[in-house]
N, CA, C and O atoms as CSV, one atom per row, in Angstrom:
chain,resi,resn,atom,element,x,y,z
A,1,UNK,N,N,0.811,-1.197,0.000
A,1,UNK,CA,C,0.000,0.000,0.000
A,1,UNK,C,C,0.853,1.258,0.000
A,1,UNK,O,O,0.303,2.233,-0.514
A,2,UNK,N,N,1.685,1.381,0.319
A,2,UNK,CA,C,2.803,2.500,0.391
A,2,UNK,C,C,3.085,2.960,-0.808
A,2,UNK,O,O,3.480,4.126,-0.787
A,3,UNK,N,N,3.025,2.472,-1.840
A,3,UNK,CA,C,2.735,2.770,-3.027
A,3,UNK,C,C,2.121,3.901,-3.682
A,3,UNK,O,O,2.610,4.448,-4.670
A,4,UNK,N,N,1.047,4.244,-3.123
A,4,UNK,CA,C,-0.163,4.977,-3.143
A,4,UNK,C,C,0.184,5.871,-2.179
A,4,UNK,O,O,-0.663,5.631,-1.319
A,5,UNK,N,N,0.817,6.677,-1.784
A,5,UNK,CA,C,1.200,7.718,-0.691
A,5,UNK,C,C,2.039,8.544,-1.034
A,5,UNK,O,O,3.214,8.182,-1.092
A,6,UNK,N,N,1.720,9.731,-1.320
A,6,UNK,CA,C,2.632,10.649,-1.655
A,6,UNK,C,C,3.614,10.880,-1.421
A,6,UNK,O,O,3.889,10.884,-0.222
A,7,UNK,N,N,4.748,11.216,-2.449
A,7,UNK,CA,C,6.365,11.325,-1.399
A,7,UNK,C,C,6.181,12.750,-0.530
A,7,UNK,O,O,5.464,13.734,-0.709
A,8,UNK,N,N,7.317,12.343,0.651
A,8,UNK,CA,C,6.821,13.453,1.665
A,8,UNK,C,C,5.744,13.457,2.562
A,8,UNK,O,O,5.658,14.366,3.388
A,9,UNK,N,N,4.717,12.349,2.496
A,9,UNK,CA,C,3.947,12.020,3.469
A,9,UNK,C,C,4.111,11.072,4.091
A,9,UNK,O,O,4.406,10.027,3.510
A,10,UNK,N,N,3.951,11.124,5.757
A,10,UNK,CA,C,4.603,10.286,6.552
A,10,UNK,C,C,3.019,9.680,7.268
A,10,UNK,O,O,2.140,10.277,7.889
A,11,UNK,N,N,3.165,8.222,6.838
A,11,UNK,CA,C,1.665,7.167,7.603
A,11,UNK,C,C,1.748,6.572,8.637
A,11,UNK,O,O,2.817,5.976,8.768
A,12,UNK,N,N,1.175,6.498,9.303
A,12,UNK,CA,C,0.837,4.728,10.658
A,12,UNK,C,C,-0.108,4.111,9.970
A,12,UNK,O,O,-0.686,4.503,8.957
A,13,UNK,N,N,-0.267,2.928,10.684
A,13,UNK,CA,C,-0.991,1.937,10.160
A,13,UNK,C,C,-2.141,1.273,11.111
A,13,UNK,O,O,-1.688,0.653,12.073
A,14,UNK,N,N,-3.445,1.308,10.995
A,14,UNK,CA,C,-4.578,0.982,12.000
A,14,UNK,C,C,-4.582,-0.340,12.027
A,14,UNK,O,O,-3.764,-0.641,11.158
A,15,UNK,N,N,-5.105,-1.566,12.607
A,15,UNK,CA,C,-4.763,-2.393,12.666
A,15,UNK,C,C,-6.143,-2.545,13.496
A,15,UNK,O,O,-6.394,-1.711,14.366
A,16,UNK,N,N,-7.336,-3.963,13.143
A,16,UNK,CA,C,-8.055,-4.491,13.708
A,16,UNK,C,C,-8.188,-6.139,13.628
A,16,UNK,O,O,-8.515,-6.568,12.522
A,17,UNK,N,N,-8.087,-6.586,14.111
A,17,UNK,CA,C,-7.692,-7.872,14.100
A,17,UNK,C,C,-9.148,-9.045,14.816
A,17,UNK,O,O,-9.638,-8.812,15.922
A,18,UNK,N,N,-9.527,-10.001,14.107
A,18,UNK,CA,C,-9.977,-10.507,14.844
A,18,UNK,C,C,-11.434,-10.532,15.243
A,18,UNK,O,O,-11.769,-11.386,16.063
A,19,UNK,N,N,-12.274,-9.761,14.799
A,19,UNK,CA,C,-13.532,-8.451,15.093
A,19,UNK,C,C,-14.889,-10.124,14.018
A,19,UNK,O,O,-15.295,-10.391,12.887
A,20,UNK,N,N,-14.975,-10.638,15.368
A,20,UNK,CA,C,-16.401,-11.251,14.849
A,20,UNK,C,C,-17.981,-10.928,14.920
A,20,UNK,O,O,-18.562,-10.761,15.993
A,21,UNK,N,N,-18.621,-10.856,13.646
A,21,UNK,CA,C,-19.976,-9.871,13.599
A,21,UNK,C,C,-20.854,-11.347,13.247
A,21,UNK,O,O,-20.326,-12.418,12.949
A,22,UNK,N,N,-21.869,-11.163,13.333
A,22,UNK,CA,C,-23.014,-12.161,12.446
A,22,UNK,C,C,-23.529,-11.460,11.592
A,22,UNK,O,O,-23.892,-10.298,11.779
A,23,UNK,N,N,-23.623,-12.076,10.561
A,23,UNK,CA,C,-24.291,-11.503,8.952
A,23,UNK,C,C,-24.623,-12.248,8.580
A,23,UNK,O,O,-24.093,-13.357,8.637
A,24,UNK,N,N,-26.093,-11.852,7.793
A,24,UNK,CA,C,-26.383,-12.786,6.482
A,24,UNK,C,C,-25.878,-12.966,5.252
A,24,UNK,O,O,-25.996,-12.353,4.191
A,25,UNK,N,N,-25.348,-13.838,5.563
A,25,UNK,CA,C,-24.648,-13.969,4.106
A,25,UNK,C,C,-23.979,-14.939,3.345
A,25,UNK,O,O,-23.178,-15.608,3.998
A,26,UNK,N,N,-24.073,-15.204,2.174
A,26,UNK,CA,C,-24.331,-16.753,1.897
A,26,UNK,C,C,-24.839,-16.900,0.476
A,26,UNK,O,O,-25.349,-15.819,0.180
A,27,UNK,N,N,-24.944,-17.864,-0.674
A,27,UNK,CA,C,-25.773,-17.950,-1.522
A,27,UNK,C,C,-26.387,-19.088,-1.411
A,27,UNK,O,O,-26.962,-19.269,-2.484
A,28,UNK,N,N,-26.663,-20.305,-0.419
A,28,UNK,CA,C,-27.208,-21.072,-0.343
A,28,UNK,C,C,-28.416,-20.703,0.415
A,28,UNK,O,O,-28.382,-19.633,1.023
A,29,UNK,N,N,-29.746,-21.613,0.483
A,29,UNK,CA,C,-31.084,-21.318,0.968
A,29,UNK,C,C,-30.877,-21.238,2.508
A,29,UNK,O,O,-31.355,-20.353,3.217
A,30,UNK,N,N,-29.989,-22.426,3.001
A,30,UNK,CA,C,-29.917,-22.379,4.480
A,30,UNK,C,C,-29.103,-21.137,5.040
A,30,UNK,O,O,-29.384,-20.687,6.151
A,31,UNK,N,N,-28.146,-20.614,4.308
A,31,UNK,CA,C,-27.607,-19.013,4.717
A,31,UNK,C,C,-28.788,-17.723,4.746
A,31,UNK,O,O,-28.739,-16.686,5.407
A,32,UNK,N,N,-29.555,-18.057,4.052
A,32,UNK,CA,C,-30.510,-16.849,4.358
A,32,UNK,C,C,-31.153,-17.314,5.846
A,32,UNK,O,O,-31.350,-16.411,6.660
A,33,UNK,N,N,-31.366,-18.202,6.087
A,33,UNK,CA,C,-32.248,-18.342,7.166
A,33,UNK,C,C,-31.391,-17.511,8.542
A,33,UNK,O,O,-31.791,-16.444,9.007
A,34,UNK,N,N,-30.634,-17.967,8.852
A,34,UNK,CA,C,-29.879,-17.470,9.698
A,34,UNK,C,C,-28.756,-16.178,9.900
A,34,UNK,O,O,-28.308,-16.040,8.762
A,35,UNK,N,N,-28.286,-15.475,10.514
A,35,UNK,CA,C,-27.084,-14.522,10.319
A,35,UNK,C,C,-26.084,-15.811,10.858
A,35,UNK,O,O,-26.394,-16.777,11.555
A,36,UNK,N,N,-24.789,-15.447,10.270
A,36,UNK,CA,C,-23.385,-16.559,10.474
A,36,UNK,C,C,-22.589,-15.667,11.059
A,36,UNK,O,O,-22.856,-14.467,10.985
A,37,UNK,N,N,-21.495,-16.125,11.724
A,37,UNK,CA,C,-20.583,-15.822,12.229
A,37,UNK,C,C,-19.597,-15.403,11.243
A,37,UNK,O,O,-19.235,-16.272,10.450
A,38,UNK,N,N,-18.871,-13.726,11.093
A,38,UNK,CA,C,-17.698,-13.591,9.901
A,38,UNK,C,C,-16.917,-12.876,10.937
A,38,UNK,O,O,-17.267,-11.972,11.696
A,39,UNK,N,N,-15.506,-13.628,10.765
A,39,UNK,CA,C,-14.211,-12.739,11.154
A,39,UNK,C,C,-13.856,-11.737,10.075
A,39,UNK,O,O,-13.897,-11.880,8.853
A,40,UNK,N,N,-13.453,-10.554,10.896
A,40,UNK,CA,C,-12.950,-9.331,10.212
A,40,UNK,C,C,-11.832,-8.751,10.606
A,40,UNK,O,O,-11.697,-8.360,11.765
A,41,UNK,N,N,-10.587,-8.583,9.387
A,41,UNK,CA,C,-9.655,-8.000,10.304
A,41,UNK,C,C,-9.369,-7.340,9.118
A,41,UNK,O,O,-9.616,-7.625,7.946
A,42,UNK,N,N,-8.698,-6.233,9.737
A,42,UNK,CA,C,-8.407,-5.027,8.650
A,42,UNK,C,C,-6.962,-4.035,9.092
A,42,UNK,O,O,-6.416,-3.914,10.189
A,43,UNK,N,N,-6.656,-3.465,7.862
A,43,UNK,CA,C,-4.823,-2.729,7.998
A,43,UNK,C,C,-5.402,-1.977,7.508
A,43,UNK,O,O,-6.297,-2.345,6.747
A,44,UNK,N,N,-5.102,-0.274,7.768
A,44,UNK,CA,C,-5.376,1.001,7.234
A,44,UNK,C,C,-4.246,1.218,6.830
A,44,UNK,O,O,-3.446,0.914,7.716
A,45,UNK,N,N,-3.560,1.741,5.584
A,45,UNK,CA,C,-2.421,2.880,5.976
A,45,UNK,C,C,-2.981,4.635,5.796
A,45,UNK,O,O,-3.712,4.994,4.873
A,46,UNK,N,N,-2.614,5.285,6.555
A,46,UNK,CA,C,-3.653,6.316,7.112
A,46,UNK,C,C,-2.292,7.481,7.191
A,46,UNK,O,O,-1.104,7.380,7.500
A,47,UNK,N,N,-3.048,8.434,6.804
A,47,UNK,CA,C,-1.776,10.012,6.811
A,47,UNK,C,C,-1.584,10.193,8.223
A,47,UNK,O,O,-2.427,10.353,9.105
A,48,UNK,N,N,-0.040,10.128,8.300
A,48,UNK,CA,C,-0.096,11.156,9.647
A,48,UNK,C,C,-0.304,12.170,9.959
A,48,UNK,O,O,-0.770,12.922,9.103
A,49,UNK,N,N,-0.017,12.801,11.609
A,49,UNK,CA,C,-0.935,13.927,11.250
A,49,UNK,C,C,0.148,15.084,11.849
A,49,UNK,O,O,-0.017,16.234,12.257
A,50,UNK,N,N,1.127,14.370,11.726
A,50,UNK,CA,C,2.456,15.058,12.471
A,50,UNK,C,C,2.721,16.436,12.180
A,50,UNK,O,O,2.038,16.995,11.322
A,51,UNK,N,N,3.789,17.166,12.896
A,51,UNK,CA,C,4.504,16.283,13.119
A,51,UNK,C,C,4.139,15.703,14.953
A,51,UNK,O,O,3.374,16.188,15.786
A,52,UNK,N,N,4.811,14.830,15.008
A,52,UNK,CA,C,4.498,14.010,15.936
A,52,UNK,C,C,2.977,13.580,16.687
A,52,UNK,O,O,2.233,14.154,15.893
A,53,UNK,N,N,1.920,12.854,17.842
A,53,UNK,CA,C,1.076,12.450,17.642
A,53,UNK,C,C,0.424,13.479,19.068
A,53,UNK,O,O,0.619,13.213,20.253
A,54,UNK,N,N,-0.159,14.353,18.675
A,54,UNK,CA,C,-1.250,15.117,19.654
A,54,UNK,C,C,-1.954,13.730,20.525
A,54,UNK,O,O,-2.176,12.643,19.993
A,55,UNK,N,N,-2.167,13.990,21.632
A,55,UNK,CA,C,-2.338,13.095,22.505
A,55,UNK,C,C,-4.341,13.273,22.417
A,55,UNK,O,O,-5.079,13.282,23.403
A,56,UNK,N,N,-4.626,13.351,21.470
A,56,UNK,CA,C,-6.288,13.560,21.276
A,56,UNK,C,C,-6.526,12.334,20.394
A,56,UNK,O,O,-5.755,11.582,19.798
A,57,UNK,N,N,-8.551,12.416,20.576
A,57,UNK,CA,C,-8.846,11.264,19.834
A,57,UNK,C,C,-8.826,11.863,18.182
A,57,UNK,O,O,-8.430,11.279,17.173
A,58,UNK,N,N,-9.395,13.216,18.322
A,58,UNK,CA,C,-9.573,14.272,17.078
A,58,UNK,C,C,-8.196,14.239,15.808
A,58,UNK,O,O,-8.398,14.520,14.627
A,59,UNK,N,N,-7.330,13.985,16.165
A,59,UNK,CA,C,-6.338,13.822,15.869
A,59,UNK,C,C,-6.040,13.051,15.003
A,59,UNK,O,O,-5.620,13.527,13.948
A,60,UNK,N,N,-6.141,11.778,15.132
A,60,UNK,CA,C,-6.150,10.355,14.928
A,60,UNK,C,C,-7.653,9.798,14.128
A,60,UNK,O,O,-8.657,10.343,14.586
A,61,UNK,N,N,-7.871,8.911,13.138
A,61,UNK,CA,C,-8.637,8.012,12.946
A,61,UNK,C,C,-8.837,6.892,13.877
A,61,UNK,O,O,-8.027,5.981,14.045
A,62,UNK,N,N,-10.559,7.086,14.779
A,62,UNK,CA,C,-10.694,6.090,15.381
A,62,UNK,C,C,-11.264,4.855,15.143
A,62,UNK,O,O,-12.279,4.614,14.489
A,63,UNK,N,N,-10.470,4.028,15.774
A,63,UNK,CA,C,-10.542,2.882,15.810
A,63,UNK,C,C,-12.382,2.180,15.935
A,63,UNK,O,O,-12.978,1.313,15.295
A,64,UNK,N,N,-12.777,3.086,17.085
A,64,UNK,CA,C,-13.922,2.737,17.783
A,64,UNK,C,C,-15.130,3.036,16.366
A,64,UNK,O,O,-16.059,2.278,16.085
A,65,UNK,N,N,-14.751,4.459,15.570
A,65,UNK,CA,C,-15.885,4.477,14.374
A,65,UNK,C,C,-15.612,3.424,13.609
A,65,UNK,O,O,-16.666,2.926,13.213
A,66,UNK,N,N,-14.579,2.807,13.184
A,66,UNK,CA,C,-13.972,1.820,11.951
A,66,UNK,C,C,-14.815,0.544,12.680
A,66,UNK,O,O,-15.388,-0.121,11.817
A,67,UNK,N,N,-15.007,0.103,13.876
A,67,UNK,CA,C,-15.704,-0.975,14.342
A,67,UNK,C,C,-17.388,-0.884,14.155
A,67,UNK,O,O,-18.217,-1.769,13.940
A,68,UNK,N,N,-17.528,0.623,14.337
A,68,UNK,CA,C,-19.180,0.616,14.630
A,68,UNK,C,C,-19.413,0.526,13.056
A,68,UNK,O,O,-20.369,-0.102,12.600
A,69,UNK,N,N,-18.303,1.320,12.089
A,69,UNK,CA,C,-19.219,0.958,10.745
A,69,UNK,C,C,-19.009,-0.334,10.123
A,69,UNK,O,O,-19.738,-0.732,9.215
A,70,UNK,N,N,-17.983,-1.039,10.608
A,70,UNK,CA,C,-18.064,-2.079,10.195
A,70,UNK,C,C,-19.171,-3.139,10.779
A,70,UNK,O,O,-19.856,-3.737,9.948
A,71,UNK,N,N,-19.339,-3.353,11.939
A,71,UNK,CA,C,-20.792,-3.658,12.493
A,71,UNK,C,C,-22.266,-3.506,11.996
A,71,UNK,O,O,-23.206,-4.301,11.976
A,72,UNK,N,N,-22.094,-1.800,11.480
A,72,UNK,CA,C,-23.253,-1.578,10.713
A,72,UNK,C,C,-23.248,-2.045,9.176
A,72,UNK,O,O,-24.315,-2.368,8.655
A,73,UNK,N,N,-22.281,-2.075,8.594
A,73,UNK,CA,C,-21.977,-2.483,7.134
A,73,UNK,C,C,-22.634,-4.128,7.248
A,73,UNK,O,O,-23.525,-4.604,6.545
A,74,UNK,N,N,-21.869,-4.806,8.386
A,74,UNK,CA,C,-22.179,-6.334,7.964
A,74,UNK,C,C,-24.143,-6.357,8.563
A,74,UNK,O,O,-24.795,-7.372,8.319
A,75,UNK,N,N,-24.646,-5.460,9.113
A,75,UNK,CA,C,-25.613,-5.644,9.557
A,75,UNK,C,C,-27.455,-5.405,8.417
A,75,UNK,O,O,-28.636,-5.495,8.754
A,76,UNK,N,N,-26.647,-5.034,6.828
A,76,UNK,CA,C,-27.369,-4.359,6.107
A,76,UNK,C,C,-28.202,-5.017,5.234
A,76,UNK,O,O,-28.106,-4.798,4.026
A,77,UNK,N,N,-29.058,-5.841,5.704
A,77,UNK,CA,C,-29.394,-7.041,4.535
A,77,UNK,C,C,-28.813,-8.195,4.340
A,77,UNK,O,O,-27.877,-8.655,4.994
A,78,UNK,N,N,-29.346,-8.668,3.460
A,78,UNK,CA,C,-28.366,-10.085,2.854
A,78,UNK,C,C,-27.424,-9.896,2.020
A,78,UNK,O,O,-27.732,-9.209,1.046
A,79,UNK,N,N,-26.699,-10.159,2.058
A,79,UNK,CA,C,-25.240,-10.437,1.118
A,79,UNK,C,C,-24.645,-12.020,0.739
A,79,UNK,O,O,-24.142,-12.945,1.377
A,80,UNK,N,N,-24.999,-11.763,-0.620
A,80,UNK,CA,C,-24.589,-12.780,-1.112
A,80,UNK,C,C,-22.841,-13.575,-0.917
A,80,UNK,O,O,-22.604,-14.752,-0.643
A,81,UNK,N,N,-22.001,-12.625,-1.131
A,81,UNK,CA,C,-20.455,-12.795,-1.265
A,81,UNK,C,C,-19.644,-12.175,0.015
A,81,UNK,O,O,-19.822,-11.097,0.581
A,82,UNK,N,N,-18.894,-12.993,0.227
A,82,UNK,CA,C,-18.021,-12.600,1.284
A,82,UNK,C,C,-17.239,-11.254,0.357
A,82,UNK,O,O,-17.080,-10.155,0.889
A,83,UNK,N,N,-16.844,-11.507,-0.926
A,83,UNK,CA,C,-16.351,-10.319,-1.225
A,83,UNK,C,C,-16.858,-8.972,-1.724
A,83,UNK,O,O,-16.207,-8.110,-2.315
A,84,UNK,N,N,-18.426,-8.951,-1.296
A,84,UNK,CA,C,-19.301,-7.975,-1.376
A,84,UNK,C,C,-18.996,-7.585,-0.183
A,84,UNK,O,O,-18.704,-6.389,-0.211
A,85,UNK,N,N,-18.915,-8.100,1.012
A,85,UNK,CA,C,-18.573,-7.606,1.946
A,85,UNK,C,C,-17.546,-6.785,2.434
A,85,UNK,O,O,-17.625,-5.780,3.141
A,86,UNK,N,N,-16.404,-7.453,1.873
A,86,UNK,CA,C,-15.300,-7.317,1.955
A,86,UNK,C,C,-14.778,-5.822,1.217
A,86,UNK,O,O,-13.852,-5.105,1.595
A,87,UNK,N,N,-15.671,-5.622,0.075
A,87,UNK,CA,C,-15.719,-4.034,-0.804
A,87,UNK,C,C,-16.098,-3.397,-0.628
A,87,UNK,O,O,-15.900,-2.312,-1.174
A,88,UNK,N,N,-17.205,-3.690,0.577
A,88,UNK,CA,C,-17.819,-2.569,1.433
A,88,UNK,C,C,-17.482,-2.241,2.061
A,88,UNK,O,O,-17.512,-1.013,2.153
A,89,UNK,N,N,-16.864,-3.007,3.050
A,89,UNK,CA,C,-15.592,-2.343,4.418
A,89,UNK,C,C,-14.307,-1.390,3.620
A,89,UNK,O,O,-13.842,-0.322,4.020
A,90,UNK,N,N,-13.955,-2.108,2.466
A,90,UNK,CA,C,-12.985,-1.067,1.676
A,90,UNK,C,C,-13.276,0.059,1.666
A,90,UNK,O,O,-12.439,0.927,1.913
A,91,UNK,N,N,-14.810,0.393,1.317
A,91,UNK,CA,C,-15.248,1.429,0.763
A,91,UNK,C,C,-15.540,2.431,2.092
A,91,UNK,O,O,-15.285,3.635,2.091
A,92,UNK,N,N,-16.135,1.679,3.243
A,92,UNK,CA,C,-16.212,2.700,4.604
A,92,UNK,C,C,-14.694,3.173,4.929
A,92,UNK,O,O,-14.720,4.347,5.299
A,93,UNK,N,N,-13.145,2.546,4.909
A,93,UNK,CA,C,-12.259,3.046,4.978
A,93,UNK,C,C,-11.939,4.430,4.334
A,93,UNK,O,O,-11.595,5.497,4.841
A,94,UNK,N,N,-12.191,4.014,2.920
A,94,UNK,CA,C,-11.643,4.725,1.952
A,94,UNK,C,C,-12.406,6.134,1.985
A,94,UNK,O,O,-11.776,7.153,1.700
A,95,UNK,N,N,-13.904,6.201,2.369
A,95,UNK,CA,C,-14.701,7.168,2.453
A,95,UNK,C,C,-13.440,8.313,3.398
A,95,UNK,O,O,-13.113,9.365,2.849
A,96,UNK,N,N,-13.005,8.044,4.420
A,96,UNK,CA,C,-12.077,8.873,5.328
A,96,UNK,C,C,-10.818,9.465,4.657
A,96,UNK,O,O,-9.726,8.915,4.798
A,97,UNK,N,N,-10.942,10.349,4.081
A,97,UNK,CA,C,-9.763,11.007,3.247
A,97,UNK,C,C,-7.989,10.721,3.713
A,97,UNK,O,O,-7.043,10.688,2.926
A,98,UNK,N,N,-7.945,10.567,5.002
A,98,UNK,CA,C,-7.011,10.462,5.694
A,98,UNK,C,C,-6.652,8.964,5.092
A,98,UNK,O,O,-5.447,8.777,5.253
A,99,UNK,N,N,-6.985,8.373,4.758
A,99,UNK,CA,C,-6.884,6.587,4.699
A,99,UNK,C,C,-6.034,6.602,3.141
A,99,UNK,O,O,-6.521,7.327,2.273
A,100,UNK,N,N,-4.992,5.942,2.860
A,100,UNK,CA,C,-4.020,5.821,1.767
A,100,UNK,C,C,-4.500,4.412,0.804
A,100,UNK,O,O,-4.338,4.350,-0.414
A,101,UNK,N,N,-5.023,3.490,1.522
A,101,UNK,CA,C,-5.076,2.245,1.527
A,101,UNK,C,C,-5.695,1.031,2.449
A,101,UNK,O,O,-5.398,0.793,3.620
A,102,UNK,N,N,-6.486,0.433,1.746
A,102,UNK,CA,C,-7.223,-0.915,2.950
A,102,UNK,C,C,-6.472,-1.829,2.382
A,102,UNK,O,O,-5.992,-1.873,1.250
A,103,UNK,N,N,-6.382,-2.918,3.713
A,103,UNK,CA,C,-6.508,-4.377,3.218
A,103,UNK,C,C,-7.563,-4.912,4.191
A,103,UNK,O,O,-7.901,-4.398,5.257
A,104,UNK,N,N,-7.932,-5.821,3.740
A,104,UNK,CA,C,-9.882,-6.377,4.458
A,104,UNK,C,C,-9.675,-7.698,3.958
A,104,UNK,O,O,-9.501,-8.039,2.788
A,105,UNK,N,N,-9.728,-8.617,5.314
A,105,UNK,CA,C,-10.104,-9.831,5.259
A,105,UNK,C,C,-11.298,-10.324,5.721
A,105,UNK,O,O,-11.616,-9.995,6.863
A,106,UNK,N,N,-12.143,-11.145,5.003
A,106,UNK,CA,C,-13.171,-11.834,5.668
A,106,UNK,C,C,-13.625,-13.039,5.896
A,106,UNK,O,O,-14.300,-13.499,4.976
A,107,UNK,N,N,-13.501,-13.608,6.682
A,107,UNK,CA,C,-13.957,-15.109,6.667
A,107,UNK,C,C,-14.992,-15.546,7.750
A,107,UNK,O,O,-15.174,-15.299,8.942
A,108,UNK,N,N,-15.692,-16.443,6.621
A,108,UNK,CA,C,-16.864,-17.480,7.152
A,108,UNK,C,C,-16.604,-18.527,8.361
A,108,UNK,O,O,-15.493,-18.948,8.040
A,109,UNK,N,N,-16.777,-18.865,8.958
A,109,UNK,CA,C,-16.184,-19.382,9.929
A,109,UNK,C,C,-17.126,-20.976,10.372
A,109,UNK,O,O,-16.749,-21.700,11.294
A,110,UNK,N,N,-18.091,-21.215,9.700
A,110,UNK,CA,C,-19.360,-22.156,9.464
A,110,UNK,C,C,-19.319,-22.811,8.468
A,110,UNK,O,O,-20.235,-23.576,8.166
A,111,UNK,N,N,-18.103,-22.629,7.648
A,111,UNK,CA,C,-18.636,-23.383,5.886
A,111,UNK,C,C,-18.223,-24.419,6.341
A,111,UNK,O,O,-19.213,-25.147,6.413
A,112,UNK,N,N,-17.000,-25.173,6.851
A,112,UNK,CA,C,-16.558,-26.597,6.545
A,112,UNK,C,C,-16.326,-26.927,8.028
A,112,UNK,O,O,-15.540,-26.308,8.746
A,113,UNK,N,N,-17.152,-28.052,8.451
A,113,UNK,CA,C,-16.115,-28.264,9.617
A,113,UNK,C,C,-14.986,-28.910,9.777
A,113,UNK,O,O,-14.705,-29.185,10.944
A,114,UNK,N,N,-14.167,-29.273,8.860
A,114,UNK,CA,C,-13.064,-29.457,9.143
A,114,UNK,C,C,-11.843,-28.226,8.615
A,114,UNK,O,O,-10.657,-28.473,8.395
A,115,UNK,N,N,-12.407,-27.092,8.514
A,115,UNK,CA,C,-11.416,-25.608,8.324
A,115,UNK,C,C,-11.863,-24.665,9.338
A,115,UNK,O,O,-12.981,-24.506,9.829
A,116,UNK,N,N,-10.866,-24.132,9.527
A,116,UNK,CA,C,-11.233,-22.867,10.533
A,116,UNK,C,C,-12.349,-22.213,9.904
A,116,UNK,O,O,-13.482,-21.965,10.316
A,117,UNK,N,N,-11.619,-21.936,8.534
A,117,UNK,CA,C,-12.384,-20.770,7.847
A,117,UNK,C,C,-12.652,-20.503,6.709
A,117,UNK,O,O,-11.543,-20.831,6.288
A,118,UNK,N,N,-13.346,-20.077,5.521
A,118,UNK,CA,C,-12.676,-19.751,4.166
A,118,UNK,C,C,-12.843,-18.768,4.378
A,118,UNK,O,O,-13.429,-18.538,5.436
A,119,UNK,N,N,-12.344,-17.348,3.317
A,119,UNK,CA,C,-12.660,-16.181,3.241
A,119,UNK,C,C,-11.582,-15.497,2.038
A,119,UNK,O,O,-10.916,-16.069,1.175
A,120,UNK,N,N,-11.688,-14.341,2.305
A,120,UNK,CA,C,-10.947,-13.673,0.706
A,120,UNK,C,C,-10.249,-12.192,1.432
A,120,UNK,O,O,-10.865,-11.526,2.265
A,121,UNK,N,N,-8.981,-11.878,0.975
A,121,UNK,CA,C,-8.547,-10.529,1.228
A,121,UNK,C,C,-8.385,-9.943,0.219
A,121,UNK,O,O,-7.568,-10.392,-0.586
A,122,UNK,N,N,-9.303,-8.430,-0.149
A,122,UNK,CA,C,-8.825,-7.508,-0.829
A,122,UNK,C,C,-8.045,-6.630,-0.047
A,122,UNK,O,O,-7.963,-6.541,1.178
A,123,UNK,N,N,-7.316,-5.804,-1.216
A,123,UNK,CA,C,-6.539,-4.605,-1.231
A,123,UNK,C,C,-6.959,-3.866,-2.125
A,123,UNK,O,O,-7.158,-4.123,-3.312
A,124,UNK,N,N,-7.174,-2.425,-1.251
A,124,UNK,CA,C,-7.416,-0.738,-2.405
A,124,UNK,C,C,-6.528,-0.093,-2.100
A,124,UNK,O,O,-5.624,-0.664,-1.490
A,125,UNK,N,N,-6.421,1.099,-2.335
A,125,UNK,CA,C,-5.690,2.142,-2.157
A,125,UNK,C,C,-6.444,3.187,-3.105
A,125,UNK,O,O,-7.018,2.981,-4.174
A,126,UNK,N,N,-6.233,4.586,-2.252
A,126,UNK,CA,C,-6.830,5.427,-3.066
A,126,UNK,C,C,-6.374,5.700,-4.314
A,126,UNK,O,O,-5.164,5.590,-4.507
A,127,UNK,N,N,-7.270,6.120,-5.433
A,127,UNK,CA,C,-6.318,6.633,-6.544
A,127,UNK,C,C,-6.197,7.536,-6.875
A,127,UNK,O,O,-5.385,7.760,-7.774
């Protein structure tokens, strides 16, 4: 993702790891019936806001909004594709001007029982 960052601009990187929601989502008949369990973990690279880090939340991209919209994102209907999902969380990042770049993983955690998980990671970056 660093790629995508202007020379002369200096980033950190947000980091959520781990973040399980229930969603509908699925293309089989028995996935609609129910919301499933999806792990979500996500990497921002995000402008700094330097120089160095003001000890405020104002300051900083929080963590705590990146959870509630991701909560609300997986909460919006049915979704067919984990990677519908997965382009939507891109897209709540990317909405934040400050943000250089997502990476967004998502996985099902119900498809097989003998796998943890399947799921898919994209990468954006602004252009």
């Amino acid at each position: 993702m660093a790629d995508s960052v202007p020379a002369g601009v200096t980033t950190y990187r947000i980091l959520l790891r781990d973040l399980v929601v229930r969603a509908s989502i699925g293309v089989h008949e028995h996935e609609h019936r129910r919301p499933q369990p999806v792990r979500i973990n996500v990497e921002l690279t995000v402008r700094h806001p330097g120089p160095g880090f003001r000890d405020e939340i104002a300051a900083v991209l929080s963590y705590e909004g990146l959870v509630d919209g991701i909560r609300r994102v997986a909460q919006v209907g049915h979704i067919k594709l984990i990677e519908t999902l997965a382009d939507r969380i891109a897209d709540l990042c990317l909405a934040d001007d400050r943000v250089f770049g997502a990476e967004v993983r998502v996985e099902k955690l119900e498809v097989f029982p003998d796998a943890a998980s399947v799921g898919v990671v994209i990468s954006r970056v602004r252009p």
